[in-house]
N, C-alpha and C positions, 0 to 999 in steps of 0.2 A: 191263664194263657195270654189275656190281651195285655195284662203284664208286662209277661216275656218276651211279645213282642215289640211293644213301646220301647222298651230297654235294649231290644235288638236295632229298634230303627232309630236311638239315640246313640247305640254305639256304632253303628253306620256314620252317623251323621260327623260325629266325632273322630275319628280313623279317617272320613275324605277329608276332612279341613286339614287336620293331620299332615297326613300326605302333601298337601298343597303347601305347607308352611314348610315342608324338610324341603322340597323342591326349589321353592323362592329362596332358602337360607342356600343349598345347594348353587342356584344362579348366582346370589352375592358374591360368594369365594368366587367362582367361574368370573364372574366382573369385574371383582379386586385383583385378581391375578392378570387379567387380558392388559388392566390399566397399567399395573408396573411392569407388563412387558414392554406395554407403547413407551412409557416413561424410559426404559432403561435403553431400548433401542432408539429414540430420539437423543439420548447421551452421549451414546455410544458413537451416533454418526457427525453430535455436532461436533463432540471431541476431536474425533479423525480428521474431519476438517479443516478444522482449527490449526490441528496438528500438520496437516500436509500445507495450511497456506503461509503456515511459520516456516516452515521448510525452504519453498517456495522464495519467500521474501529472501531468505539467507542466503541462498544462492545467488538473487540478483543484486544484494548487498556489496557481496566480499568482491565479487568482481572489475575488473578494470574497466570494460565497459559491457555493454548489455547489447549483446547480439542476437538475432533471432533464432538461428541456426543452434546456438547454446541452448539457450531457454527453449526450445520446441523439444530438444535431445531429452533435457531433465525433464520436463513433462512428459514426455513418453516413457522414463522410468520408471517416474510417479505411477503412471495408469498400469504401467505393468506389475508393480508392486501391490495395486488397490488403492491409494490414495487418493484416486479421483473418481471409485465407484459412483455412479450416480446422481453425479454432476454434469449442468449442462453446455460450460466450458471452463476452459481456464485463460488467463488475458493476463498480460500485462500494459498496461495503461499511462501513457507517458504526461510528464506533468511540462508544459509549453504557457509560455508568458506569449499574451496575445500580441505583442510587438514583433515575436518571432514565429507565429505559426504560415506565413506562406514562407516563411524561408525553410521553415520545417518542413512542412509537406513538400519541395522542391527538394529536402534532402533526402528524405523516405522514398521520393520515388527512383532518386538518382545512385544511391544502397540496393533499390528492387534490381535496378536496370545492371548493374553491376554484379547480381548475382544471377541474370537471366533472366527474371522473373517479368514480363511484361504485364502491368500494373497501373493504372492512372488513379493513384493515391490521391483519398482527398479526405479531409475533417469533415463530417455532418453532425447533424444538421448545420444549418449556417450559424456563422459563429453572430454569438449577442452582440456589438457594437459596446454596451454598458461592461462585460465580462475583463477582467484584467488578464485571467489564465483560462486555459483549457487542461483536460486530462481524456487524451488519444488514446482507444486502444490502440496499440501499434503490433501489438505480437498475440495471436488469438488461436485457441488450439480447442478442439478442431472449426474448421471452416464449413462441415457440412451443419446446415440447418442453424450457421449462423451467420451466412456472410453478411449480414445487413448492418451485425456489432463491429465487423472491419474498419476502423477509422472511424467509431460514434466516440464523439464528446461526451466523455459520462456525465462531466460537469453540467453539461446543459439542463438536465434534469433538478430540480430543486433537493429530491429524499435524496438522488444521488449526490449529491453533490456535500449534502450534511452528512452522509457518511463517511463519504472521501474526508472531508475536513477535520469531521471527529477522530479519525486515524490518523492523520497527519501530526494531530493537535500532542495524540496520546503513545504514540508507536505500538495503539495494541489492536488485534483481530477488532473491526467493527463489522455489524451486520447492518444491511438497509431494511426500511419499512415493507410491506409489499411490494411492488412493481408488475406491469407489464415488461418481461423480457424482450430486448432487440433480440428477434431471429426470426427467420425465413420461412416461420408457418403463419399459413392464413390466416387461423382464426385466433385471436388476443389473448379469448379463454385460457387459449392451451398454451400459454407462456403466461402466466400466472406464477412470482417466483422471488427470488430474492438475493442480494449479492453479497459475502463477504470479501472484507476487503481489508491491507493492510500497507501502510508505509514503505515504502525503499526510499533510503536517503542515499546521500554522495559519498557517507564515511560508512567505514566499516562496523560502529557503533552506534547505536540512537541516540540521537544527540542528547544533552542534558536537560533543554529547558524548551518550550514552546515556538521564543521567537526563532531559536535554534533550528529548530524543526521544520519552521515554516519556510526559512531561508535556505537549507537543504535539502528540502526533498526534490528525488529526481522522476518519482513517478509510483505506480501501484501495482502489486499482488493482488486478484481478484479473480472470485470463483463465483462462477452462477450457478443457481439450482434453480430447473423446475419443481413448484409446488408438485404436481400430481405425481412426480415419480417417485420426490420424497416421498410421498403421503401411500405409494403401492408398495414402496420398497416396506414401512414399515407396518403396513397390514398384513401384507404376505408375511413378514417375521413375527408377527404377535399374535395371527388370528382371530382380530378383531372384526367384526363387520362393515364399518368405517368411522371413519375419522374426518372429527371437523378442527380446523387450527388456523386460530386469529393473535392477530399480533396485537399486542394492548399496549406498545410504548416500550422506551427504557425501562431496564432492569429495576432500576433505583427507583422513578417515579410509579409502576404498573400501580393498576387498581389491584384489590382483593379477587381472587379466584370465586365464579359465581359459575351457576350452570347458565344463566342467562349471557351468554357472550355478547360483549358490546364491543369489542375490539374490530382492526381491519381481519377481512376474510383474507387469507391467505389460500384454503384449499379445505372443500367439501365434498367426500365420497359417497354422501347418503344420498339415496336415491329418491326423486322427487316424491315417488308416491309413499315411500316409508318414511318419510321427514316425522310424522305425526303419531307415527304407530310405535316407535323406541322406546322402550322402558327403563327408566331412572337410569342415565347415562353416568358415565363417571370422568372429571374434570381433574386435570392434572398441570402442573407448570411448568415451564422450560426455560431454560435459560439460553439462550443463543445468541454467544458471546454479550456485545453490552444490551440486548434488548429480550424480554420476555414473551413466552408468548405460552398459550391457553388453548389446549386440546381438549374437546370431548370424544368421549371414547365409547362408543358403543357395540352391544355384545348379545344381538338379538331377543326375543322375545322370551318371554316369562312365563311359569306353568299357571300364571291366572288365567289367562283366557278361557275364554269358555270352552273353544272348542277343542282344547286340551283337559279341560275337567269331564269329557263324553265318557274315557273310557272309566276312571273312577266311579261317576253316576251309574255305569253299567255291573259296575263289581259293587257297588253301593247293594242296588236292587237283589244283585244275588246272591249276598250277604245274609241281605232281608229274608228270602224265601229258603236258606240256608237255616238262616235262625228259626222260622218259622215252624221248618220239619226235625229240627235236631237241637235245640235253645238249649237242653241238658248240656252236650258235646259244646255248645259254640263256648256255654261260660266256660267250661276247664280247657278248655284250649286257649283262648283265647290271650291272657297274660302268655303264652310260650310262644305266639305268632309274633308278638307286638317285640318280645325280645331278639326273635330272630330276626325280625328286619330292621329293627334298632344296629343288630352288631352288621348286619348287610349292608346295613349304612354306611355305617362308619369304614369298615373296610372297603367299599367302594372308592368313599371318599380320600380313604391312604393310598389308593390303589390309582385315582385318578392324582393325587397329587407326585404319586413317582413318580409315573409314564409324563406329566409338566415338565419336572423339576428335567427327565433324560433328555424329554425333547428338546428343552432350551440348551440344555449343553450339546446335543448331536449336531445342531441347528444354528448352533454360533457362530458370527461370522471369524471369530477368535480359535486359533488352537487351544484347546481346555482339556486339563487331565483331571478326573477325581483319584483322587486315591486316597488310600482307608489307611488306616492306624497298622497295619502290618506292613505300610511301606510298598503296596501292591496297587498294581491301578485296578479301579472299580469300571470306569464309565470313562469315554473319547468323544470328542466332539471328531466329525467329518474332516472339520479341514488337520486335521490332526496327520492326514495324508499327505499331502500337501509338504506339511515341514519336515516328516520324519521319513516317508515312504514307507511305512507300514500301514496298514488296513486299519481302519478303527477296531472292531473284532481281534484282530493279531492280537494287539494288547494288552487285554482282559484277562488280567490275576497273573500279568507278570508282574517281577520286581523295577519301583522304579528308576531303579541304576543298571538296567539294561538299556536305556535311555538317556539318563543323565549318569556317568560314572562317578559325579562328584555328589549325587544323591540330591534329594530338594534342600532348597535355602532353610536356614535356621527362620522357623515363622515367629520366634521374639523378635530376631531379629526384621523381620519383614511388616513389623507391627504396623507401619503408616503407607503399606501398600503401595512402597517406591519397587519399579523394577530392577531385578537383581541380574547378573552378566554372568552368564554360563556358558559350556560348551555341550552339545546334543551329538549323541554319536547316530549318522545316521542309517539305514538299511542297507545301501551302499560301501559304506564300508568310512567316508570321510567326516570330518567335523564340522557342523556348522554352529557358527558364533550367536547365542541366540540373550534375549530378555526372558527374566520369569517373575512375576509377581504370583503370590501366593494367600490364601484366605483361609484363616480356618474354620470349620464348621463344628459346634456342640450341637446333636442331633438326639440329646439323651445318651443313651445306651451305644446311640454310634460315634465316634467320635472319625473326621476324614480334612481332608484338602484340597481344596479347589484349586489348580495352579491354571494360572494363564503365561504360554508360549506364546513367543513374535519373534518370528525371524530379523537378526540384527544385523543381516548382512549387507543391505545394501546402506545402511545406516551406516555400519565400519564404512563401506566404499565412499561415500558421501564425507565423511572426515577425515579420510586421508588425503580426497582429492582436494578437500579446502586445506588440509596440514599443507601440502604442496603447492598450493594456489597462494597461502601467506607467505613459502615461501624464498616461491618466485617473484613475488609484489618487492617483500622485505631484499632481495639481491636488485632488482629493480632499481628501487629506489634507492639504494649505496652505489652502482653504478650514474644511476642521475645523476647524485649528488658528487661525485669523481669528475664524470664529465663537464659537470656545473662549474666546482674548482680550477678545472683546468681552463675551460671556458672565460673563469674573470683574469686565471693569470697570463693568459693571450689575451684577453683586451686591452687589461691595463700596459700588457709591456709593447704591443703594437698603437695606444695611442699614444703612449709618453714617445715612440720613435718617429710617430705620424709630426706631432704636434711640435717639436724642434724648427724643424723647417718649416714648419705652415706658418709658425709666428713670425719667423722673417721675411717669407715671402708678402705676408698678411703689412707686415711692418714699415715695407719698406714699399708697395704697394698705396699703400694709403696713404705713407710721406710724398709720394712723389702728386698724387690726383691734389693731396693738401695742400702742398707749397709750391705747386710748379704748374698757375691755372690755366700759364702759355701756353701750354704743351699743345703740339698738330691735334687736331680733333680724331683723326687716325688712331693715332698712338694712345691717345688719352682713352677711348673707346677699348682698346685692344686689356690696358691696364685693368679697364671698369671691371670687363670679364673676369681678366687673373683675380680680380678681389673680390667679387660674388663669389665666382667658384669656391675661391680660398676659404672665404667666410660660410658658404656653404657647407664642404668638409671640415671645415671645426665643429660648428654649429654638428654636424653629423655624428663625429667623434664624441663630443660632450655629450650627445642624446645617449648614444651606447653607455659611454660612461655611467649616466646618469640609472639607466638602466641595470646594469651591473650593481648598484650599488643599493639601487632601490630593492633588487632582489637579492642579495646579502645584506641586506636591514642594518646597513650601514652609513644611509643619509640621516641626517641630523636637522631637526626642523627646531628656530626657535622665534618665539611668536613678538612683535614688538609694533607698536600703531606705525602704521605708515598710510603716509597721504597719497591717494590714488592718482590725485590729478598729475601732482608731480612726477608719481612714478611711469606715468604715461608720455610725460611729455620729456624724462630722460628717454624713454623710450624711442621717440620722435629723433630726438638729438643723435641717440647711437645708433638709429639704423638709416639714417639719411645721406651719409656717404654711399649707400648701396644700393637707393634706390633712382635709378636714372627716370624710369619713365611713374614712378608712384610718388604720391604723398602721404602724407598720415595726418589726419584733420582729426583733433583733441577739441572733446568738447564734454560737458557736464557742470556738475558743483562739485565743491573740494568735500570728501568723505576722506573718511580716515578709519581702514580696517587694521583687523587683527594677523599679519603677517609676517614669515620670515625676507627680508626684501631682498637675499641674492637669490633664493626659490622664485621668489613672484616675476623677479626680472625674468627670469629664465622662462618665465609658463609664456612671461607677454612675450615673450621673443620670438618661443614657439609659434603662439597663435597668429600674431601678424605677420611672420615668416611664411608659414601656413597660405595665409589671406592671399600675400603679393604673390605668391607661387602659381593660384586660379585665377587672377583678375584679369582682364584684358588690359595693355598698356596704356599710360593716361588716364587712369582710372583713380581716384581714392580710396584709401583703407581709414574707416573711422571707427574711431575709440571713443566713447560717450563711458561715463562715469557717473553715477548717482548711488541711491539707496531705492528700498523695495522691501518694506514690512521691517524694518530694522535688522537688515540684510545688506553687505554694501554689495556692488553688481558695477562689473565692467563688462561692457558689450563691442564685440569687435565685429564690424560690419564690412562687406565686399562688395562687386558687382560680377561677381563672375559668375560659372552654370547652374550653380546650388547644388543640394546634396537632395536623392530623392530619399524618400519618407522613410520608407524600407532601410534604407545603408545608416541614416542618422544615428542610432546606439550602436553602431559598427565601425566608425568611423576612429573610435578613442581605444581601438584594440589592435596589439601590437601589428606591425606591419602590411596593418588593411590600407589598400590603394585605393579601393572601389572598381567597378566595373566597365563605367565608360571610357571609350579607347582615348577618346579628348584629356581625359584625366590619366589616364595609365604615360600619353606621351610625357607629361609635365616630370621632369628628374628628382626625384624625392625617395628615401628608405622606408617610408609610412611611420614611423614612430614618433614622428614631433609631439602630435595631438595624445597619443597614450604617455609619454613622457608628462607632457602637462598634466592629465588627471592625474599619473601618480605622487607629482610633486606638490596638487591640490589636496589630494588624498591626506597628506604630513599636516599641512596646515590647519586642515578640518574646514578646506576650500570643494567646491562642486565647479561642472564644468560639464556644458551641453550643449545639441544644435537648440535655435528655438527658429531658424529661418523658413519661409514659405519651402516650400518642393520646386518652386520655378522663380528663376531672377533673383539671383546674389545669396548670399551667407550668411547670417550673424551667429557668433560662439558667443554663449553667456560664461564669464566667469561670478562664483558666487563665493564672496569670503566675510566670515564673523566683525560685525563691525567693533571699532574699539570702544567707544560707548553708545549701547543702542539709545534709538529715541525713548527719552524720557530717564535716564540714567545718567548723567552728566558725572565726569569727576567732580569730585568736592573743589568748591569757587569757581568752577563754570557755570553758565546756564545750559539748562539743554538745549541741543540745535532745533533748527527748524525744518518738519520736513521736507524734504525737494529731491530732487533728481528723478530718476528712473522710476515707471509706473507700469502695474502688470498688465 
């Protein structure tokens, strides 16, 4: 007997470990499966993302210009469609050269004012001093809980800032490191979070090469997410316990996947006091867009614990005193116990795998059809409601071409799991334009199909309204281009009728100031006028011209050395009949650039036209001439108000006057100065202020010298250098 029980309390002992090992194996699947939910619903959402900020960008792409009223509209499509589920805004972010951001924010407020909007727009933080650019939000959707992101410099941020770049660089979805989100809660914790972001350029396509890109872009698509709502949305979808996720770096560079996380924290749901108590967690990877990142996934406690082995220990004992009074009965029974709970097992285990496998389709944020090998649906996910108007329930064991009349896609043909374009008849009675991709399933014995529905409708709407947005651009632009033509053949035929009699008047004018020096000081006076003026409207005429022709890329630039001093002091010689109360004082060393010389006449003419126009009378206009890095440089110097800091890169654009009324009385078309750049422009000449902000002028012109220093034609020596110094 003490045998049979030794034998009874070893088959106890064997049976609880038993038990404890199917249990732990039982947790494993429970933990593998929680994992490739979390994995499959962090795909799912960085996907959509991705997907809506492509969208996004497209729209502020194609358009003419980028309004806020536009962009606020599409984003409220977007949210009503799902596109921006659970995100913590949406922004577009304008890209500003630091030269122009007070004239920017003076035009963002004077666009608010004009729409009613009282607003004292301003760029924060304070702009860097060392910064060349900034990148504005300017257009921010919604404003509650973030009015603080209205007008932030995302640039100022350094992670932000490499992201912005690396998009730029690339034209594709970039994600930032971690971050403190800008917004309007107290405490830092709880904006915890991270930004996608993507390029808008000027053209309708991405440019082809980097510098390309850098020189185009006009500003950025960007979406912000809170960590912690990512991190609820996808516990509540996966039924996980929670979720830790650390960013490890670029895609390309990340470490190796470890349970030991050394990455930035991004966001942690485990609760302080159970940090310690988790059992064998499971680590998974993600890819979010170009940067990776490292979730563990935990999926509570294990049947080791002790105080889960109580009630075993309790069935242990009564086993024992079971065997004790009955050891005959326990042996013949006992192989038929062990079977029975062997196959109880297993069919638990089938049994919890279906009720998984329905939930995740019931539960999908996707319309999902299963349907089985006779063409009937099996199984509807919820939102199934949503696109068809039928019940999930309704359904079930009909055929699937009560649904689809054209029947599911051929799945060879669906083999690479692209979306296929159908029509859905819906309970209603009309059609809606939808996508389906399709999956098949070998389940043994079962054979079925997973298909996934997404409504295409607002997708259609979205590409007709850009089919029609190209093309009103494309009739646009052939109207420009009509009006442009018609534009050059009224210039040219109103100056060739201008310029008849100007030359005579011009002509005979300056014969008479030239050879008649008797003449009453009256008279001679009265003449002086007739010939500024005169000379003024040709000189006017010729700028248009000049114009015209620059923009029918029909001036002709060709390059041959000419000596600067010289060209300066014809300079001097032809505009000194017209200068009653100025001089022109030529000074420097003789240089000799790379220029066409009736262009260059033309820029000086400008420029020191220009000069005498703001100088006080009695005044000097000087022309200094040297070199500067093996650069030749002419400097045309004033004394008149100067240009302030602000106008200086505005000043060489077509028909800018400037602002002060001092200046605005002076008679001028504003085009002399942009005429000069473009006729600089031919030669591979520059042209800019470099004068103080107060007391006088100078324009730098900068043109290719004919042999830099230390390059001498063959049987010269090289020169020596001199002139101009920076």
């Amino acid at each position: 007997m003490v045998v049979v029980v030794l034998v009874g309390l070893l088959a106890t002992a064997f049976g609880t470990w038993a038990a404890a090992q199917l249990a732990n194996t039982h947790h494993e699947r429970e933990a593998d499966a929680a994992a490739a939910g979390v994995d499959e619903a962090l795909t799912m959402r960085v996907s959509r993302y991705e997907a809506a900020l492509t969208q996004l960008r497209n729209h502020l792409q194609v358009v003419d210009a980028i309004r806020r009223e536009d962009v606020l509209a599409f984003i409220g499509l977007g949210r009503a469609d799902g596109l921006f589920d659970d995100t913590q805004a949406v922004a577009f972010a304008r890209h500003v050269p630091s030269a122009s951001l007070a004239a920017y924010e003076q035009q963002v407020r004077d666009d608010l004012a004009r729409d009613g909007v009282d607003d004292d727009f301003g760029v924060h933080p304070a702009a860097d001093p060392t910064a060349t650019d900034h990148f504005v939000v300017e257009i921010l959707s919604p404003l509650t809980d973030n009015g603080e992101a209205y007008g932030f410099d995302i640039g100022s941020d350094p992670t932000r800032r490499a992201a912005l770049e690396a998009a730029r660089d690339t034209g594709e979805v970039v994600a930032t490191a971690p971050i403190n989100l800008v917004t309007d809660r107290a405490v830092p914790d709880g904006s915890r979070g991270f930004l996608l972001v993507q390029a808008v350029y000027d053209t309708a396509a991405i440019p082809a090469d980097v510098p390309s890109r850098r020189d185009q872009v006009s500003g950025y698509a960007v979406i912000a997410f809170r960590a912690d709502d990512l991190a609820a949305a996808v516990v509540a979808s996966s039924g996980v316990s929670a979720l830790d996720i650390r960013d490890v770096g670029p895609a390309a560079t990340a470490p190796t996947t470890d349970v030991d996380l050394q990455g930035d924290l991004l966001v942690d749901t485990t609760a302080p006091a159970d940090a310690d108590t988790v059992a064998d967690p499971r680590v998974i990877e993600v890819d979010v867009a170009d940067r990776r990142w490292i979730a563990r996934v935990q999926v509570g406690d294990t049947l080791d614990d002790p105080s889960t082995l109580l009630p075993l220990g309790t069935a242990a004992g009564g086993l024992a005193i079971t065997l004790l009074l009955g050891t005959v009965v326990h042996l013949v029974m006992r192989s038929r116990r062990r079977a029975l709970l062997l196959a109880s097992d297993r069919a638990g285990a089938l049994r919890g795998a279906e009720a998984r496998f329905r939930l995740l389709v019931e539960h999908s944020p996707d319309a999902l059809l299963v349907v089985d090998a006779s063409e009937r649906i099996d199984l509807a996910s919820r939102r199934i409601l949503d696109l068809t108007g039928y019940p999930p329930e309704a359904l079930l064991d009909t055929p699937i071409s009560d649904l689809l009349p054209d029947g599911l896609p051929d799945v060879a043909a669906s083999a690479d799991s692209s979306p296929v374009t159908a029509t859905l008849q819906h309970a209603d009675g009309h059609e809606v334009p939808i996508e389906i991709t399709v999956a098949p399933v070998d389940a043994g014995d079962d054979q079925f199909v997973i298909a996934a529905l997404r409504d295409a409708t607002v997708r259609h709407q979205i590409d007709e309204a850009l089919r029609h947005a190209l093309e009103r651009k494309s009739l646009a632009n052939r109207q420009f281009e009509q009006a442009h033509l018609l534009q050059s053949r009224f210039l040219e035929s109103v100056s060739h009728e201008l310029r008849t009699p100007l030359t005579g008047v011009i002509g005979f004018t300056d014969h008479l100031l030239t050879y008649h020096p008797d003449m009453p000081a009256e008279q001679r006076g009265m003449l002086g006028r007739v010939s500024r003026n005169a000379h003024l409207l040709a000189a006017m005429i010729t700028d248009l011209l000049d114009l015209n022709q620059l923009d029918a890329a029909t001036t002709d630039s060709e390059a041959t050395p000419v000596e600067l001093q010289e060209a300066a002091h014809a300079l001097r010689d032809r505009l000194r009949p017209r200068l009653d109360d100025h001089t022109i004082e030529v000074s420097g060393v003789a240089v000799t650039a790379l220029a066409d010389p009736s262009l260059l006449a033309r820029v000086l003419d400008n420029v020191v036209t220009n000069a005498v126009s703001y100088s006080p009378p009695d005044t000097p206009i000087r022309v200094e001439v040297g070199d500067d890095d093996g650069v030749a440089v002419i400097r045309v110097s004033d004394e008149g108000p100067g240009i302030p800091e602000f106008e200086q890169a505005l000043v060489f654009q077509r028909f800018y006057r400037g602002r002060d009324r001092a200046v605005m009385a002076v008679p001028g078309s504003g085009i002399g100065l942009s005429v000069a750049r473009a006729l600089l422009d031919l030669q591979g000449g520059t042209i800019h202020v470099v004068s103080p902000v107060h007391g006088g002028t100078t324009i730098e012109i900068r043109l290719p010298l004919a042999h830099p220093l230390g390059d001498a034609a063959p049987g010269e020596d090289a020169p020596t250098p001199a002139g101009i110094s920076s």
